[in-house]
C-alpha positions as CSV (number, residue, x, y, z in Angstrom):
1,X,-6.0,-10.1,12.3
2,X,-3.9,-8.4,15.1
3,X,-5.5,-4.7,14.5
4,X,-9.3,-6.7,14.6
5,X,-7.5,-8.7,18.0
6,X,-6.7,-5.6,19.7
7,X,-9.3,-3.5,18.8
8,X,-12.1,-4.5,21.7
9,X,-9.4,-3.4,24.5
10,X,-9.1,0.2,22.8
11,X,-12.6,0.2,22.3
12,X,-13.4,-0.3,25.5
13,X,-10.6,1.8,26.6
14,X,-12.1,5.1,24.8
15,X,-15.8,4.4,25.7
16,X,-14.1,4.2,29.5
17,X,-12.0,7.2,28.8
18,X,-15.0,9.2,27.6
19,X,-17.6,8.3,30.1
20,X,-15.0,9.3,33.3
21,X,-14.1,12.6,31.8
22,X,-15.4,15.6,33.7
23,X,-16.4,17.5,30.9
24,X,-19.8,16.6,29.9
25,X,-18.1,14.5,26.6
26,X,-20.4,11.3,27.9
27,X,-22.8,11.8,24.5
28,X,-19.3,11.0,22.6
29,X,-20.0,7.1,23.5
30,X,-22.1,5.6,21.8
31,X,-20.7,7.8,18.2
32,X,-17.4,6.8,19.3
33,X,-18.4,3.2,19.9
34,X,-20.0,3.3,16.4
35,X,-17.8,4.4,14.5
36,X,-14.9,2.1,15.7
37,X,-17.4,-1.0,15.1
38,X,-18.0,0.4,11.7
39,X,-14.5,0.7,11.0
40,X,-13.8,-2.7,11.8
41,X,-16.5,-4.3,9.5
42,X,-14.8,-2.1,7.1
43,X,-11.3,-3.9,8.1
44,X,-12.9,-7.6,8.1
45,X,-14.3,-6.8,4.3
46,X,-11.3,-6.2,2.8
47,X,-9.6,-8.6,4.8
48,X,-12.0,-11.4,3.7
49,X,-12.7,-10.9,-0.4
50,X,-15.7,-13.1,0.1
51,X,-17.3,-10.8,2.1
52,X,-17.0,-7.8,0.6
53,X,-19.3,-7.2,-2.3
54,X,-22.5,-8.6,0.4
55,X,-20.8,-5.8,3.0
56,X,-20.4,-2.9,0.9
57,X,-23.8,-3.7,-0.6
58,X,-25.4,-3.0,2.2
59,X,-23.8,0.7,2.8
């Protein structure tokens, strides 16, 4: 539950981090953003057993 706790502040943190960055990276966001989410639905599943076979069902 910590990792799912602190996750929003380094999500927001890289989508920051990526939009300020001087090299033209700013189409890096919403992938970025994605795939963090993603990975945290991922987390939650396993986390709660009930969930899982109606999560991984759907991918």
């Amino acid at each position: 539950m910590i990792l799912i706790a602190s996750a929003g502040g380094s999500i927001t943190d890289l989508a920051r981090g990526l939009w300020r960055d001087e090299s033209g990276r700013r189409w890096l966001v919403p992938l970025a953003v994605f795939l963090c989410l993603f990975g945290l639905i991922l987390v939650l599943a396993t986390t709660v057993e009930a969930l899982a076979p109606f999560i991984y069902a759907i991918f």
